[in-house]
N, C-alpha and C positions, 0 to 999 in steps of 0.2 A: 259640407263641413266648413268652419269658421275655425279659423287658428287667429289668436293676439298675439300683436306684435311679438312678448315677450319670450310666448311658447316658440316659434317661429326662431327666435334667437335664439334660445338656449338648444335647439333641436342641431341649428348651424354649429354652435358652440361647440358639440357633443360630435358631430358628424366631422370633426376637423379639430379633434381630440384638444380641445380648450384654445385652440391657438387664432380666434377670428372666423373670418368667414371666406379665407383662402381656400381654394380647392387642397383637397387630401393630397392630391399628386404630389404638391410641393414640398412634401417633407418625404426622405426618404427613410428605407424601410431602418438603417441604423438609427435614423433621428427618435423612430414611433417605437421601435424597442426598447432603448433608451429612456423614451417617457413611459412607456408601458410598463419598462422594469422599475422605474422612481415612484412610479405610483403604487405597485405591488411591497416595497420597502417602506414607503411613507404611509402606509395602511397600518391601524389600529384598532385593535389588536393584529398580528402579521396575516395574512390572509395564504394560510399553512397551504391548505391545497391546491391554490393557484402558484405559490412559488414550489411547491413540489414536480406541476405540470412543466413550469418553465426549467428548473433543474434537469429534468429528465428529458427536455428537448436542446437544452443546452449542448454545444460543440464541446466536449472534453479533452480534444488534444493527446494527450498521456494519461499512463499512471507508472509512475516512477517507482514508486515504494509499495513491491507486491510481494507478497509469500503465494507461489503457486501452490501450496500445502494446503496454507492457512486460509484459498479465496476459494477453494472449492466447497461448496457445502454437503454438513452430515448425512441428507438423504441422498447425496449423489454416491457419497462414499457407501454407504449399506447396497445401494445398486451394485455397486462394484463388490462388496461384499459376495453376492450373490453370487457372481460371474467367480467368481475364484472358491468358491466351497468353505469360505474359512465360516466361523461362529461365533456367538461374543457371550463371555461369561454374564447368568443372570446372577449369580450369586461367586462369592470368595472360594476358592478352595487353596487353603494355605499350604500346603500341605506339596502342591504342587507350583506353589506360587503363582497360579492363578488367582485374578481379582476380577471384579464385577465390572462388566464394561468393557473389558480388555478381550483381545481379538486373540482368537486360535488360530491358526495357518493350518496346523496339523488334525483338524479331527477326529482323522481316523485313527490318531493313536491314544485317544481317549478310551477309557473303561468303560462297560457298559452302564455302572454306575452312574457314572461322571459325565458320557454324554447328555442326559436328558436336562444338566446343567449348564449346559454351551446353546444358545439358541443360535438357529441360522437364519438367514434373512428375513425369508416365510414369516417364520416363530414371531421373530422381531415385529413384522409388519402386521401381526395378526394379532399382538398382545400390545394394547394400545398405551396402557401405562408404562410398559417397559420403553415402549419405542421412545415415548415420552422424553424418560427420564435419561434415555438417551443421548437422543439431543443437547439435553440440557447438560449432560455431561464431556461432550464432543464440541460442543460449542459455548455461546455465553446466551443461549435463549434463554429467556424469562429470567434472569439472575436477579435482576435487581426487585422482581416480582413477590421474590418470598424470604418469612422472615425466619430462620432457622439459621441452627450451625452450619457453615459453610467454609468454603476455602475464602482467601484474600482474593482479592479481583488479581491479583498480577498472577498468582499462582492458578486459579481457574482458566486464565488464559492461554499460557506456557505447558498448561501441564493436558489440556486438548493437542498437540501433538503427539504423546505419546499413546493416547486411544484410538486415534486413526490413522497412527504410521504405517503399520503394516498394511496397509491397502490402501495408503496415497500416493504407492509407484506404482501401482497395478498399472495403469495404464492412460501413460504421460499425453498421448495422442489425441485420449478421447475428452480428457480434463483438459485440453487446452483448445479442443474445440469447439468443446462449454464455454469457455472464457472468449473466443473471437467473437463466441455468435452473444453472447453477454457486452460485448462490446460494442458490439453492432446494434443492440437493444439500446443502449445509452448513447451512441453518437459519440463514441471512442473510437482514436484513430491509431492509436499506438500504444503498444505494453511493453512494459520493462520488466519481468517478472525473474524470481529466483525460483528456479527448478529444483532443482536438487544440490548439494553441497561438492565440491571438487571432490577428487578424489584424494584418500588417506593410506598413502605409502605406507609399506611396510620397513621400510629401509631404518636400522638403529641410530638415532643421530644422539643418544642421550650423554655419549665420549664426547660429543663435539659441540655440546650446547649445558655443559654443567654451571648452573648457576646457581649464585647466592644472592638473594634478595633477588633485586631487579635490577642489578648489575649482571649484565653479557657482555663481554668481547665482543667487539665486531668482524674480529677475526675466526671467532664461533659461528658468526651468519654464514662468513666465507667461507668456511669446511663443510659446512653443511649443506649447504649450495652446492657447491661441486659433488659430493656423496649425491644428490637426490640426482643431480644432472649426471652423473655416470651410471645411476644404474637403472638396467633397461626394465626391470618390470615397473618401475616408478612413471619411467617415460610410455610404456605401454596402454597403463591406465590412464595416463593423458591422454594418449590416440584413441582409447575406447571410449571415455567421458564426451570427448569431443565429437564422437561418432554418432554417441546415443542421443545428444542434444540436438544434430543434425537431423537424425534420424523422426525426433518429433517434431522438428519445425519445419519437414519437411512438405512444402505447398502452402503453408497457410499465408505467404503473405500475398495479397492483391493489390488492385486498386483502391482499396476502404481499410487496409488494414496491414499494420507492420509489426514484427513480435523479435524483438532481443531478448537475449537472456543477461542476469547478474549470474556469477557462480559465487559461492561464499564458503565462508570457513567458519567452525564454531568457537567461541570465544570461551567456553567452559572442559578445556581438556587440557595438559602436559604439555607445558611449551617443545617439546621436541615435536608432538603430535602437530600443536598449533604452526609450528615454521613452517614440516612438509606438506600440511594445506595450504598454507599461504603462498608456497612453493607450486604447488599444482594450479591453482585459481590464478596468478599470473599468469604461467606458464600456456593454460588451457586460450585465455582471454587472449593472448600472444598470437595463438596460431588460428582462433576462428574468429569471423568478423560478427561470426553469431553472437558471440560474448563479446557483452560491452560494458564490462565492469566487475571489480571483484567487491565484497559486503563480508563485514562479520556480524553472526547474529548469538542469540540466546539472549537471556535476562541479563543486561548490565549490572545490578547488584547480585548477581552468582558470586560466589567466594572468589572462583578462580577469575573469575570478569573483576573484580575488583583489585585482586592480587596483583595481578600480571597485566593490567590495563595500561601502563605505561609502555611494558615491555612488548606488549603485542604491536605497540605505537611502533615503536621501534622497528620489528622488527617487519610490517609495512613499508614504513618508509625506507629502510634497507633494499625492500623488493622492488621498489618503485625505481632505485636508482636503477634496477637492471632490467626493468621492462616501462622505460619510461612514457610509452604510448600507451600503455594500460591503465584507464580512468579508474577511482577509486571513490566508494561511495560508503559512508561509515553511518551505523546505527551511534549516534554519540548525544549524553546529556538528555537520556531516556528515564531519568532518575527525578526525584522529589525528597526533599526533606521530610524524615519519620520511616520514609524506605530506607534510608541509608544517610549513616552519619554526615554532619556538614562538610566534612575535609573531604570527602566522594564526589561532592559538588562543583569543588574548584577548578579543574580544570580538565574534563574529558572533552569537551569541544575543540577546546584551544587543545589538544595533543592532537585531536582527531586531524585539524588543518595543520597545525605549524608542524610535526613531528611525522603524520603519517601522510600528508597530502592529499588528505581527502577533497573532493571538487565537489560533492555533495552530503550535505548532513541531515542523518535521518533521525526524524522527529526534533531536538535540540530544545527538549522542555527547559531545561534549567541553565536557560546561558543566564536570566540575571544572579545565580549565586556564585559564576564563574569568579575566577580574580581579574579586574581590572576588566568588568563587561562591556563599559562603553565604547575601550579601544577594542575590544573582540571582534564587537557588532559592525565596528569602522572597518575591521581587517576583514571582515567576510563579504560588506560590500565593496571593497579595493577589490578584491581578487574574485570578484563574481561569483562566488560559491552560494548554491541554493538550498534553501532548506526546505524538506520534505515533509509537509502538514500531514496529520495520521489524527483528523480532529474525534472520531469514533472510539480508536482503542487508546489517543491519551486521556480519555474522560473514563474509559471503562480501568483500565491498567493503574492510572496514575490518581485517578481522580482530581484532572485539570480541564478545564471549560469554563468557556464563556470569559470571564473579564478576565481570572488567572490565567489566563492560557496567554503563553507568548506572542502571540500570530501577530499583535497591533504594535509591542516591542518592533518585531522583525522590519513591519512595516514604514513604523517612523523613523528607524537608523538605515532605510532603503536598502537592505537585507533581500536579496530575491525571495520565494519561498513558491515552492506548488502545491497544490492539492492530491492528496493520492489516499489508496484505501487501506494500505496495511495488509490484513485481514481479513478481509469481506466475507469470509464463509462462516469463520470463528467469531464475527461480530455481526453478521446476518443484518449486513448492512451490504449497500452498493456505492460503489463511485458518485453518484445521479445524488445520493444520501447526503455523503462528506460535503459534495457542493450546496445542495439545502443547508446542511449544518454554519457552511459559510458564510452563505447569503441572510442568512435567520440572526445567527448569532452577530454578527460583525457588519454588514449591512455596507459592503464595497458600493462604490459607483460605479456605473456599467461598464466604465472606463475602464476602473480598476479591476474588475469580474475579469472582463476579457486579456486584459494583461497576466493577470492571473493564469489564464487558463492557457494563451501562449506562452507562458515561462514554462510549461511541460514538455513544448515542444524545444522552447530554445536548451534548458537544462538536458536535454535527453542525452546519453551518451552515444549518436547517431554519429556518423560523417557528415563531411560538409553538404553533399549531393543531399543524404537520402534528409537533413532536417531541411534544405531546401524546400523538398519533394513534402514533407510533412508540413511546411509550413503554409507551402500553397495550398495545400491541401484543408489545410485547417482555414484556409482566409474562404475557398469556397466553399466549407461549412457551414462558416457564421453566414455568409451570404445568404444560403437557404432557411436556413434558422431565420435569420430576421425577418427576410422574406414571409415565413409561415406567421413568425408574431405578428405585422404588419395585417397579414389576411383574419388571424383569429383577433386582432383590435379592432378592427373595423367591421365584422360581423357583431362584436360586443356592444360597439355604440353605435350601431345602425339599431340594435336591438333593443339600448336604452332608449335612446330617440323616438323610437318608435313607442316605447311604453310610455316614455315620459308626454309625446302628444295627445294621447290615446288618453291618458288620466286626465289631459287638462281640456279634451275638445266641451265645447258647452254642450 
């Protein structure tokens, strides 16, 4: 065989990835990842399924911003269907206030009639069009696929929890050992998910929290406070909420994997209702180190999400005075202009930090229509507060992506911010997804990627120890990762090299 000079160079060139005719060793495996991943960005058109590979091999750190509800997906739920006897209406019966879609508990007090109406799992799984439509009713599959009367994106999203509520507590144990070993698939090392919601006293506080407008006494938070803290079945459901949450995370943390919980409150109920959850989600967060953070959730343009959004501020940061070790992470500026009037816009961020103390903000679409955004952005970087990227359900919910979307704001007023998944079940997307989505969309340098991806771990509401423990942990992740890019670089250009001699021998 006969090689010229040139082939002979270019084959060196290739074999010591463009950089001369130094041996490979000299660069290490961060350096070749690094080029590996510059090259895979600097490709045009994007070269989708080589960054989808490297996504999914990517070190993920966290995911901060979880709904354990909303990350389990529809056919897991129909399995658990199964296991509990319940059936889902295929058709309306008004009559009963049954609708299509919607889950029976009780079968058997159905008429004979009206059973052959409820399909049970079988049914389900044997009638492919129903299962179908299912789905797509339980989730946001194929949505954007057809063109037909349909709900808004934000109400198809929201309104998939109330079709598979009743059998998303069945059974907290075995849905979260989906999600470790889901975690363990992605090269995730820690979850921060929301389980289930605190608990909601029964205790009357409606004497002691009469308001008009959004003016409260703060001497109304103090009555009421002491009412929830004197009586004992308020504090009981504390010690059982705190039992049951024990009770599922019991074993699953190892050496590859760590699992806190947020507890939360709903942000669409009776500010009496709203206090003594707020009241319990401290309280619960207080006494187990399982909970490491209280969240309020539901649609931020809800009537009462809007009414009472100051007042809820309020009465957070109320709570914060008296459980001040308790971190506080707020859905806040989940809103767009056309969802909801401009004066909606101005200032849920800025109450979420300055009035409720929130340390982390979730999603934060709309801080440029805030008032005075640029001091906002300056006060979120002063006080290190991170914000919680959700790039899947703000493009589905809000319809924001790509250049509109905040994320390069955040970035250029050095704004911390992570990547998390929201939803993953109800967006039938994965963690491994959002990071594609980031690297496609916005095109970080490796730099920035992996800064990125350790802000999960620094923002986590951990202890000192255990983000230590995560942190080294996460440093001998990327190690192995690079390590692997490193070996699949070098099997690529040993492979070009090899074509490229091969094409050119005389």
């Amino acid at each position: 065989m006969h090689f010229n000079t040139r082939t002979l160079l270019l084959a060196a060139l290739l074999l010591t990835g463009g950089a001369g005719l130094q041996a490979r060793e000299a660069f290490t495996a961060a350096e070749v990842t690094a080029c590996h991943y510059q090259r895979l960005i600097s490709t045009q058109p994007l070269p989708q399924a080589e960054l989808a590979l490297f996504s999914r091999m990517l070190p993920k750190g966290g995911d901060l911003h979880h709904h354990y509800s909303g990350s389990v997906y529809a056919e897991t739920y129909l399995d658990w269907l199964k296991t509990a006897g319940y059936c889902v209406y295929q058709t309306d019966i008004p009559a009963k206030g049954a609708y299509q879609y919607r889950i029976e508990t009780q079968p058997e007090r159905l008429s004979a009639a009206e059973r052959p109406l409820c399909l049970d799992a079988d049914a389900i799984q044997s009638n492919e069009a129903f299962r179908v439509a299912l789905l797509m009713t339980w989730s946001n599959r194929d949505y954007g696929n057809h063109i037909h009367q349909q709900k808004s994106p934000d109400r198809q999203f929201f309104d998939t929890f109330g079709y598979f509520g009743p059998v998303s507590d069945q059974n907290y144990r075995a849905g979260l050992l989906q999600l470790k070993q889901r975690a363990a698939d992605e090269n995730q090392g820690y979850l921060e998910t929301m389980l289930t919601s605190s608990p909601r006293p029964k205790t009357n506080l409606q004497g002691l929290l009469e308001t008009q407008g959004t003016e409260l006494p703060e001497t109304g938070f103090t009555l009421a406070l002491q009412a929830l803290r004197a009586d004992r079945s308020t504090q009981q459901a504390i010690t059982d909420y705190v039992q049951q949450l024990q009770s599922a995370a019991a074993g699953l943390d190892d050496a590859q994997f760590r699992l806190r919980f947020q507890t939360y409150v709903s942000r669409n109920a009776a500010p009496e209702a709203v206090f003594a959850q707020i009241y319990t989600a401290f309280a619960a967060a207080d006494q187990s180190s399982l909970i490491v953070g209280v969240n309020m959730v539901g649609p931020e343009n809800g009537v009462i999400a809007l009414r009472d959004y100051s007042l809820h501020m309020r009465m957070l940061g109320f709570m914060r005075q008296h459980f001040p070790k308790v971190p506080v992470a707020l859905h806040a500026g989940e809103l767009v202009l056309g969802l909801v009037p401009p004066e909606s816009l101005r200032s849920h961020i800025r109450e979420a930090v300055e009035v409720a103390g929130a340390q982390r903000i979730g999603h934060g679409i709309d801080i440029a229509e805030e008032r005075n955004a640029p001091e906002l952005l300056q006060q979120l970087r002063a006080k290190n507060i991170a914000v919680e990227i959700n790039l899947t359900s703000n493009a589905f919910i809000l319809g924001v992506k790509d250049a509109a979307h905040p994320l390069r704001l955040y970035a250029r007023y050095g704004v911390p911010f992570v990547i998390s998944s929201d939803d993953m079940g109800v967006s039938r997307v994965s963690l491994s997804e959002e990071y594609l989505l980031y690297i496609s969309r916005y095109q970080p340098s490796y730099s920035q990627l992996r800064e990125t991806v350790f802000n999960s771990i620094r923002y986590a509401f951990l202890n000192e120890t255990e983000k230590s423990d995560e942190l080294s942990r996460l440093e001998r992740r990327f190690a192995d990762f690079e390590a692997q890019i490193q070996r699949l670089e070098a099997q690529a250009v040993t492979r070009t090299a090899q074509s490229c001699v091969q094409a050119t021998i005389p």
